[in-house]
C-alpha positions as CSV (number, residue, x, y, z in Angstrom):
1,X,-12.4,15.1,-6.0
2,X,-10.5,18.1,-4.4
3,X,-13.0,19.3,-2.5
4,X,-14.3,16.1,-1.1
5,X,-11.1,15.5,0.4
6,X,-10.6,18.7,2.0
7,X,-13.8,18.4,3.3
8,X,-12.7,15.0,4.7
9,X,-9.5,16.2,5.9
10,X,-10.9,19.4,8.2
11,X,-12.8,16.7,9.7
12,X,-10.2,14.8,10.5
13,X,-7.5,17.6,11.7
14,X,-10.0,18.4,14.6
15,X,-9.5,14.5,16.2
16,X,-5.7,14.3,15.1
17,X,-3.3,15.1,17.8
18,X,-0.9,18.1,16.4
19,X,1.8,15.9,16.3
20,X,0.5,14.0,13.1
21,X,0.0,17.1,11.2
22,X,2.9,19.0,9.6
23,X,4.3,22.1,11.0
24,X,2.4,24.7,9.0
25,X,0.6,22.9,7.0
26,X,-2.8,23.5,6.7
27,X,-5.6,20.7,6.1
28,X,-6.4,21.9,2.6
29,X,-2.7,21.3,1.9
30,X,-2.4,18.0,3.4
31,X,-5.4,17.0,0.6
32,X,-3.5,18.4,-1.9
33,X,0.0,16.9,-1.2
34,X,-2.3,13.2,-0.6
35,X,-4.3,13.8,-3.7
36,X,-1.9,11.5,-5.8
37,X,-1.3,8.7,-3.2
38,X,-5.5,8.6,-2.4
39,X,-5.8,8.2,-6.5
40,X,-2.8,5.5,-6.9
41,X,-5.0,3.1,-5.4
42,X,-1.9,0.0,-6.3
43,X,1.5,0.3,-5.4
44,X,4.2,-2.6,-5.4
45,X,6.4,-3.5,-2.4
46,X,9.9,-4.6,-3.2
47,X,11.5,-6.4,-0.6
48,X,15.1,-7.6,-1.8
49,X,18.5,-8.2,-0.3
50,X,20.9,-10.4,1.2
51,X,18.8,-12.5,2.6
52,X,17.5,-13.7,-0.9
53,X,20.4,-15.9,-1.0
54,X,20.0,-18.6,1.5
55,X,16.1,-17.3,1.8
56,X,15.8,-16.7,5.4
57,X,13.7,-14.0,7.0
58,X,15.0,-10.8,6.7
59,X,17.0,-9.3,9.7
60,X,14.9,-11.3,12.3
61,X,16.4,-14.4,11.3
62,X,19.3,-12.9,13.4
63,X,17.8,-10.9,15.7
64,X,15.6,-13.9,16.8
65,X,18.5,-16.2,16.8
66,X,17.4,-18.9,14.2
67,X,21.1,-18.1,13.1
68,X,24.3,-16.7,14.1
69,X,24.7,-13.2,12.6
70,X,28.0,-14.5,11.4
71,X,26.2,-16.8,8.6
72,X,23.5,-14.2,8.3
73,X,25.5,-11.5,6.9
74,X,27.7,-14.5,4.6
75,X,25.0,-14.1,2.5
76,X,26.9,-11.1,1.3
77,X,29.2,-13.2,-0.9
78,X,26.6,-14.9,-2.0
79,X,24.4,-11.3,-3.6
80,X,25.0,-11.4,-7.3
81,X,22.3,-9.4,-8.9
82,X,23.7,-11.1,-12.0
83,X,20.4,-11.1,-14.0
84,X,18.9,-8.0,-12.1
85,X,17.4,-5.8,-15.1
86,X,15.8,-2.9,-13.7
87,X,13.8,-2.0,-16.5
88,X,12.4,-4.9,-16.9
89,X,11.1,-4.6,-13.1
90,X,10.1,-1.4,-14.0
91,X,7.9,-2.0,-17.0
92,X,6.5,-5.1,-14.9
93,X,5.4,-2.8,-12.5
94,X,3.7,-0.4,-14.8
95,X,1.8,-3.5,-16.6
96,X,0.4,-4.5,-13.3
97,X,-1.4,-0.7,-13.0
98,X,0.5,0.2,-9.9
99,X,1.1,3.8,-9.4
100,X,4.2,4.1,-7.3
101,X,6.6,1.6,-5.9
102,X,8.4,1.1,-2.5
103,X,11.8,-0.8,-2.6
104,X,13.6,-1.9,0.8
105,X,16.8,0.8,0.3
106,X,18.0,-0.5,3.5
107,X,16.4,-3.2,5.9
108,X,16.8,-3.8,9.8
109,X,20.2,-5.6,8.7
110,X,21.6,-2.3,7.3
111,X,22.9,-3.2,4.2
112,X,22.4,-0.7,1.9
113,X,21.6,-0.9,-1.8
114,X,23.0,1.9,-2.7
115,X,26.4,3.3,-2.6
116,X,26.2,5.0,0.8
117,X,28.9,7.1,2.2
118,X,27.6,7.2,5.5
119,X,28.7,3.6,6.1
120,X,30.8,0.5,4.6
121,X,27.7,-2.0,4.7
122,X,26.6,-1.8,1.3
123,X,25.9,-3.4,-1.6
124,X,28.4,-1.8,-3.8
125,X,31.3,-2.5,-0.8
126,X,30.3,-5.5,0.8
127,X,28.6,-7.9,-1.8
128,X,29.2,-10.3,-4.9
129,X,27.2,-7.4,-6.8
130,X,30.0,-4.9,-6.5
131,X,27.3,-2.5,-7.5
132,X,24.9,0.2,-6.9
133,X,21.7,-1.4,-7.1
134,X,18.7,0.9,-6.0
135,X,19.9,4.4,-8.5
136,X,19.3,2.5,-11.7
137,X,15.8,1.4,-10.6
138,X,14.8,4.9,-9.6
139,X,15.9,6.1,-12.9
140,X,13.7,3.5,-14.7
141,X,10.7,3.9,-12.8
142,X,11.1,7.4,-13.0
143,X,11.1,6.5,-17.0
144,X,7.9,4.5,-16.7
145,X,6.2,7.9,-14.9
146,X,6.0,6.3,-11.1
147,X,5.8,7.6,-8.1
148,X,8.9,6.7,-6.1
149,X,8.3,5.2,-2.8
150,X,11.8,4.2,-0.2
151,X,11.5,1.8,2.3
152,X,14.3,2.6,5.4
153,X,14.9,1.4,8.1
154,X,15.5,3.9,11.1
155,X,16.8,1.1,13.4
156,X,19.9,-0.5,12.4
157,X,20.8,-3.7,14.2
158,X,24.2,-4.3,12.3
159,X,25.3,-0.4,13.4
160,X,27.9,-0.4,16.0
161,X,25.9,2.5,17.8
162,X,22.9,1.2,17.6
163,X,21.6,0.1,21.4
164,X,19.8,-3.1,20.4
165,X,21.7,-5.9,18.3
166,X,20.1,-9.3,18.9
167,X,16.4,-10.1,21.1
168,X,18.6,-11.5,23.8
169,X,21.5,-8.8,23.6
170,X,22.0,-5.0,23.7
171,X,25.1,-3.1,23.4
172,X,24.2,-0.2,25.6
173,X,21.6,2.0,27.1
174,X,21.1,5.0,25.7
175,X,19.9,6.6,29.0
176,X,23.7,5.8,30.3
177,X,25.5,7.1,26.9
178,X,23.7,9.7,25.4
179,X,26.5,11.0,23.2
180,X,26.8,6.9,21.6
181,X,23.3,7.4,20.6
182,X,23.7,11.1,18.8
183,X,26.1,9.2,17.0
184,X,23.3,6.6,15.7
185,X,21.5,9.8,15.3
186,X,23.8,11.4,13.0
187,X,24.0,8.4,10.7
188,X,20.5,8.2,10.5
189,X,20.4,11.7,9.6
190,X,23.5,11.4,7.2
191,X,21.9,8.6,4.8
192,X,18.5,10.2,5.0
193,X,20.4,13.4,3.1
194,X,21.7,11.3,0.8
195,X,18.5,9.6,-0.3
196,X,16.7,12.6,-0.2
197,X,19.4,14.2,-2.2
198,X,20.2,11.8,-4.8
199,X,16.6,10.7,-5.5
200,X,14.1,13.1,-4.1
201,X,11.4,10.4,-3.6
202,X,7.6,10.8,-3.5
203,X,7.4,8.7,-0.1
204,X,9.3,7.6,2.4
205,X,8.4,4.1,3.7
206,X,9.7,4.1,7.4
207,X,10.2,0.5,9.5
208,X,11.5,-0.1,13.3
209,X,10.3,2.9,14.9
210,X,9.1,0.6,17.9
211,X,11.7,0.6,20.0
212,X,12.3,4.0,20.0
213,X,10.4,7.2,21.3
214,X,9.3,9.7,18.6
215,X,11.5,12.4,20.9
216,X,14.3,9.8,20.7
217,X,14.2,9.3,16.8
218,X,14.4,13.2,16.0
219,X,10.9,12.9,14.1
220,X,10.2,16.5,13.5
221,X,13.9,16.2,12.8
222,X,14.2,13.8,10.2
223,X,10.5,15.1,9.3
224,X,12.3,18.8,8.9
225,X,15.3,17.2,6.9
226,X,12.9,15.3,4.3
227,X,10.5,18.5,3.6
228,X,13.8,20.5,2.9
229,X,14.7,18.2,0.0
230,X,10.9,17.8,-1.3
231,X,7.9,19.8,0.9
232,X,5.3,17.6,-0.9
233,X,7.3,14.0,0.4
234,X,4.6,11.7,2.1
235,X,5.6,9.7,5.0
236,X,4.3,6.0,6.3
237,X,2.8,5.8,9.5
238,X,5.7,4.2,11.5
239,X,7.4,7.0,12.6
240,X,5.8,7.4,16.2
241,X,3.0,10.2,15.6
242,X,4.4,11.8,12.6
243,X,3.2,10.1,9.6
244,X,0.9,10.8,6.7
245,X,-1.1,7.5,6.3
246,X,-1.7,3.8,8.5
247,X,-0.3,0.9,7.0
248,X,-2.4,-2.5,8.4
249,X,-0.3,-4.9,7.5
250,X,-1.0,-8.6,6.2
251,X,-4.2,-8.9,8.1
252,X,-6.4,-7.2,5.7
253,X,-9.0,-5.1,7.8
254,X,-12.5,-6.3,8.2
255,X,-13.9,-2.9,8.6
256,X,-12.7,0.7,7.4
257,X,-9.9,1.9,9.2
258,X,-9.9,5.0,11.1
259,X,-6.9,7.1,9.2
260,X,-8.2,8.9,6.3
261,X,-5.2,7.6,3.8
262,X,-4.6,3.8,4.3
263,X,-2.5,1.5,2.8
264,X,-2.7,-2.7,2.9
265,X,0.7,-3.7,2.6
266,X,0.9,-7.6,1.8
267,X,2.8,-10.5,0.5
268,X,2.3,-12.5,-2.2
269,X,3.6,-15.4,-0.5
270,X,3.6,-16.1,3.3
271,X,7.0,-14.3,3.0
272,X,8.4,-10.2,2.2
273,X,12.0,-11.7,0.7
274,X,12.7,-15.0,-1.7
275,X,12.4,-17.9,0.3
276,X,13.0,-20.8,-1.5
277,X,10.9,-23.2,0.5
278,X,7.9,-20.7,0.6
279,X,5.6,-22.2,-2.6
280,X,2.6,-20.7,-0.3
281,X,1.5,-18.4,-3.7
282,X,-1.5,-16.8,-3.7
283,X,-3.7,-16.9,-6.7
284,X,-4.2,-14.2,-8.9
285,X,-8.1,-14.1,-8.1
286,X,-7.2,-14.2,-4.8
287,X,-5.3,-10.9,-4.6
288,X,-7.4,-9.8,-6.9
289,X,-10.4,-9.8,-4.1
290,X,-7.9,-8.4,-1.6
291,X,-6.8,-5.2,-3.9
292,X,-10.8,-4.9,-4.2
293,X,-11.6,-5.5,-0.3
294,X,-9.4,-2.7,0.1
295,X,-11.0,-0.4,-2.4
296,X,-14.1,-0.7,-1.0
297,X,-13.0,0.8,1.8
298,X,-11.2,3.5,0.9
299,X,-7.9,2.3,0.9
300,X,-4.3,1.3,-1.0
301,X,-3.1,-2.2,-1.3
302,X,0.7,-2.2,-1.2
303,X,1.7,-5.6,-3.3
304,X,5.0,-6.5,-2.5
305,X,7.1,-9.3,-4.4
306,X,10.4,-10.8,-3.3
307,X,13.3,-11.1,-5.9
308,X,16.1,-13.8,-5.7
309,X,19.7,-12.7,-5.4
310,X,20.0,-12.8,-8.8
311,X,17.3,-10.2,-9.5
312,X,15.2,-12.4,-11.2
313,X,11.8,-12.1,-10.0
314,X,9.4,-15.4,-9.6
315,X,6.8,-17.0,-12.2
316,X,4.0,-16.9,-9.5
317,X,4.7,-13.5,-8.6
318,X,5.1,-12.1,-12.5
319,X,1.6,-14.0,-13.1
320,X,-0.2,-12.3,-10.6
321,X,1.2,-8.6,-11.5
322,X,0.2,-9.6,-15.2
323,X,-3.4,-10.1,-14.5
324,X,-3.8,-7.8,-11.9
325,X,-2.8,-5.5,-15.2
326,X,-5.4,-7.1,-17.5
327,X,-8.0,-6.2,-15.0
328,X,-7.0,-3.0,-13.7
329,X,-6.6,-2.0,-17.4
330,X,-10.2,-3.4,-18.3
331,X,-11.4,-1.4,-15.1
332,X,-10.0,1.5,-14.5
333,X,-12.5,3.8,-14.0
334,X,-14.1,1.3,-11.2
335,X,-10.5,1.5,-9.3
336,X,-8.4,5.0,-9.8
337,X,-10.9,7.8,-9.3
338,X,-13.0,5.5,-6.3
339,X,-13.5,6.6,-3.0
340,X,-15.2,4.0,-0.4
341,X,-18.2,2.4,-1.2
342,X,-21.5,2.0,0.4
343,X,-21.9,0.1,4.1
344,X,-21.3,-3.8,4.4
345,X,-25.0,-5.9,3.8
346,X,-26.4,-4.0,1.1
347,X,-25.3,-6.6,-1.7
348,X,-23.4,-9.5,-1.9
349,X,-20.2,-8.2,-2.9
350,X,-17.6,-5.2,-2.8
351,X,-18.8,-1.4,-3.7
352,X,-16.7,1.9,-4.4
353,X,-18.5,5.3,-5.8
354,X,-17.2,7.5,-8.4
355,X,-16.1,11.2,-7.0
356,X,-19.1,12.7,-7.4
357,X,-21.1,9.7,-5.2
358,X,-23.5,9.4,-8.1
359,X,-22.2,6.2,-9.8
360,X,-22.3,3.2,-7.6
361,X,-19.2,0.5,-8.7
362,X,-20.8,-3.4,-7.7
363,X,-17.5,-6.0,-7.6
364,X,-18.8,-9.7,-8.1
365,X,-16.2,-12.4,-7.1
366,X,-18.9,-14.8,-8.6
367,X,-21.1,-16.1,-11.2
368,X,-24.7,-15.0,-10.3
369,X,-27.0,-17.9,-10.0
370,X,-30.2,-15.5,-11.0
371,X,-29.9,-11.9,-10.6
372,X,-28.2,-9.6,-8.7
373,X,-29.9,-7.7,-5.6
374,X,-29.1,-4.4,-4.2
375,X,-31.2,-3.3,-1.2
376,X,-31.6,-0.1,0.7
377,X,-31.1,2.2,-2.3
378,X,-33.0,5.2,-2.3
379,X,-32.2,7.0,-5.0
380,X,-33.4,6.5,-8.1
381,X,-31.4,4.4,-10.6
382,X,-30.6,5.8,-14.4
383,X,-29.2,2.5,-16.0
384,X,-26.8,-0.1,-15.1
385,X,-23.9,-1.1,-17.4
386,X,-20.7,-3.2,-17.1
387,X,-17.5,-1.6,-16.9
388,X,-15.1,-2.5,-19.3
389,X,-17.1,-3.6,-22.0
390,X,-20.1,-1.1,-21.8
391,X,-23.2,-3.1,-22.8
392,X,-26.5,-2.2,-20.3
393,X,-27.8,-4.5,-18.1
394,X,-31.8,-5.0,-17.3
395,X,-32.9,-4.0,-14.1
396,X,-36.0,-3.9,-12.1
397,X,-37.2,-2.4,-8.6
398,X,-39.7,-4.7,-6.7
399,X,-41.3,-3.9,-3.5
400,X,-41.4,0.0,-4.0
401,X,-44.7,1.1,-3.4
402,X,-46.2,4.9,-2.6
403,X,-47.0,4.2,0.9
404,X,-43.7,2.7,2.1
405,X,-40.6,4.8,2.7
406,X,-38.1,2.2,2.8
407,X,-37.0,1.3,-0.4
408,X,-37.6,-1.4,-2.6
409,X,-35.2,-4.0,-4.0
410,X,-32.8,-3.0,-7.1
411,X,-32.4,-6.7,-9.3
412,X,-29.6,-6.6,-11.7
413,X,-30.0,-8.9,-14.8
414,X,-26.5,-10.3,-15.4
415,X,-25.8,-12.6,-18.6
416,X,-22.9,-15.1,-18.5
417,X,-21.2,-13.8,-21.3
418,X,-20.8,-10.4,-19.5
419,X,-18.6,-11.8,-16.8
420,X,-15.1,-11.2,-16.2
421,X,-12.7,-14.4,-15.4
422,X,-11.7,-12.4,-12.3
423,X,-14.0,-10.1,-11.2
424,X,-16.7,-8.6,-12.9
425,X,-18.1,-4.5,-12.4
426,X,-20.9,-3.5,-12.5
427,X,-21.7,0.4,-12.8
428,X,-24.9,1.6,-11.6
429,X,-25.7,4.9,-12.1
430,X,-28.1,7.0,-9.6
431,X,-30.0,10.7,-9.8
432,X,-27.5,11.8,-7.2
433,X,-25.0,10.9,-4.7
434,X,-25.8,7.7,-3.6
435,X,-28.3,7.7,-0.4
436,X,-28.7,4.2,1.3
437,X,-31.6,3.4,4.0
438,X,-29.8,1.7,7.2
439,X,-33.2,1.4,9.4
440,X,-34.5,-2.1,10.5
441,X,-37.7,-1.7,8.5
442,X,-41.2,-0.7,9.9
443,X,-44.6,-1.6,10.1
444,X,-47.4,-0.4,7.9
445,X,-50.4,0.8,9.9
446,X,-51.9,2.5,6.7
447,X,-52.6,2.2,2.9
């Protein structure tokens, strides 16, 4: 696995600009600090706040003036976290086969969940909650053996010093008052430390870089800062140039992206926080076919789920973590150590490969009406078995002949009762790494 991604990452130093890669780090290094994030595969996305309690969109119901910020930030007295239970999210996160976790530490509003010293919006100071929220879920997921992921917002609309407040009002510009803006700068800086500090996470999960220039932000700064606390921390891709990985979000891509490490984050819902009136659930198939889309190629999906105020977290959402564990735990060798699989148009459904390239992973969203065909295979195939349950599959190759180099068609028996209620996986095992013809066929002038 190693040396496959070093060899992809040298190829992809060469067409980075310099300001993506990190000062002194070399491309072998890069593999080896990405190794765990490329193998995680599922992470969840925990969006939760103030703006559970009324469930409004969070921060840009302000900023876009659906409401006065005045009622917006109300909401605070409304924050309970009454039946919040950490562990519980914790161990709900582990049962869905996710292998780290990103939690909104502080959102374009700039209420903190954790007791900040840096500023008086927090949860602990400002809210119903009258607690530290966010250091008792590290500790758990740090129990359950996660990797610890921290959503933070660089912009901070609610900050005094911040330039930009609402889409139709700014305080200031920062080109006329420099020194206001190293202020913003410094508090930036000063919660950064303490997250790094008090919880040394595995990522950082950056949001609003957009209206800001990378010079403006500090990157290498902040990038400098976060290395000194944890040289192996991997940062998101919104932070203008400097990140580790892309992150596509909702739209789920319809071919591979460009950036080597990628990661789908997407709702459950049509909606990142609680809204009461969203009912918009995805099923669990359906996720299920969008966390396997996204394996095939080559990606992360980044699940997120949208507790009320209360910290409970809803039915829909804990149904679809659940069986996203059944069949992650039934498949795991078809999803953790996968790396993209063959081109679109080869067979009707999703494909991975194993590391080596030699076993060739078939995802079927569907009951096969007859048997299952895979064309443009060259190599030669050793069995086929399902994953999960093992038992071999019949197979036969038509249309191979001596005097025709393209070749023939690969037809998978599969019987009824090997399918999964989900999605069933089929393993195909070849004499080597995987070799597909991509020609538009030819004409035989001899026999």
């Amino acid at each position: 696995m190693r040396k496959w991604i070093i060899a992809s990452c040298l190829a992809l130093a060469a067409a980075l600009p310099l300001a993506a890669q990190r000062t002194g780090e070399t491309p072998e290094q890069k593999a080896q600090r990405m190794e765990w994030f490329d193998k995680a595969k599922l992470g969840i996305f925990i969006h939760w706040g103030i703006y559970a309690v009324d469930g409004v969109s969070e921060s840009w119901s302000f900023y876009n003036n659906y409401l006065p910020y005045s009622e917006y930030m109300a909401q605070k007295d409304g924050f309970t976290a009454a039946k919040y239970n950490p562990a519980e999210w914790a161990r709900l996160i582990k049962e869905s086969g996710a292998q780290y976790t990103v939690i909104t530490s502080k959102h374009h509003d700039g209420v903190a969940l954790w007791d900040t010293k840096a500023s008086d919006l927090s949860v602990p100071k400002q809210t119903a909650a009258k607690k530290d929220v966010l250091t008792p879920f590290v500790k758990e997921i740090r129990k359950q053996g996660l990797k610890l992921g921290l959503y933070y917002s660089l912009l901070d609309w609610s900050h005094p010093d911040y330039p930009n407040f609402t889409k139709t009002e700014t305080r200031y510009s920062i080109a006329d008052d420099p020194a206001r803006w190293q202020r913003f700068v410094d508090f930036d800086f000063a919660q950064l430390k303490e997250l790094s500090k008090a919880y040394k996470p595995d990522l950082f999960w950056f949001d609003g870089d957009w209206e800001q220039s990378a010079e403006t932000w500090h990157a290498p700064g902040i990038i400098g800062l976060l290395t000194s606390y944890n040289k192996n921390v991997i940062v998101n891709s919104r932070i203008q140039g400097y990140g580790d990985y892309g992150t596509p979000e909702q739209g789920v891509p319809t071919i591979r992206p460009e950036d080597r490490y990628w990661e789908l984050c997407y709702t459950i819902n049509d909606s990142w926080g609680f809204q009461h009136t969203d009912v918009n659930f995805k099923t669990p198939q359906m996720v299920l076919k969008t966390f396997v889309d996204c394996l095939s190629m080559g990606g992360n999906l980044l699940l997120d789920i949208g507790p009320r105020e209360d910290g409970t977290i809803p039915e829909e959402e804990v149904a679809v973590l659940k069986e996203l564990g059944r069949w992650t735990r039934k498949h795991k060798e078809a999803v953790y150590n996968t790396r993209a699989g063959i081109p679109a148009g080869h067979v009707h459904g999703w494909t991975t490969l194993n590391e080596a390239g030699d076993i060739l992973y078939i995802y079927l969203p569907y009951k096969p009406i007859g048997s299952v065909e895979v064309k443009g295979i060259v190599n030669r195939v050793n069995r086929v078995w399902v994953v999960g349950s093992g038992q071999m599959l019949n197979y036969k190759v038509y249309n191979k002949v001596y005097w025709n180099e393209i070749p023939g068609l690969l037809e998978i028996d599969v019987p009824e009762q090997a399918l999964d209620p989900g999605i069933t996986v089929l393993a195909v095992l070849l004499d080597g790494p995987a070799k597909v013809y991509r020609g538009a066929g030819q004409v035989i002038t001899a026999n």
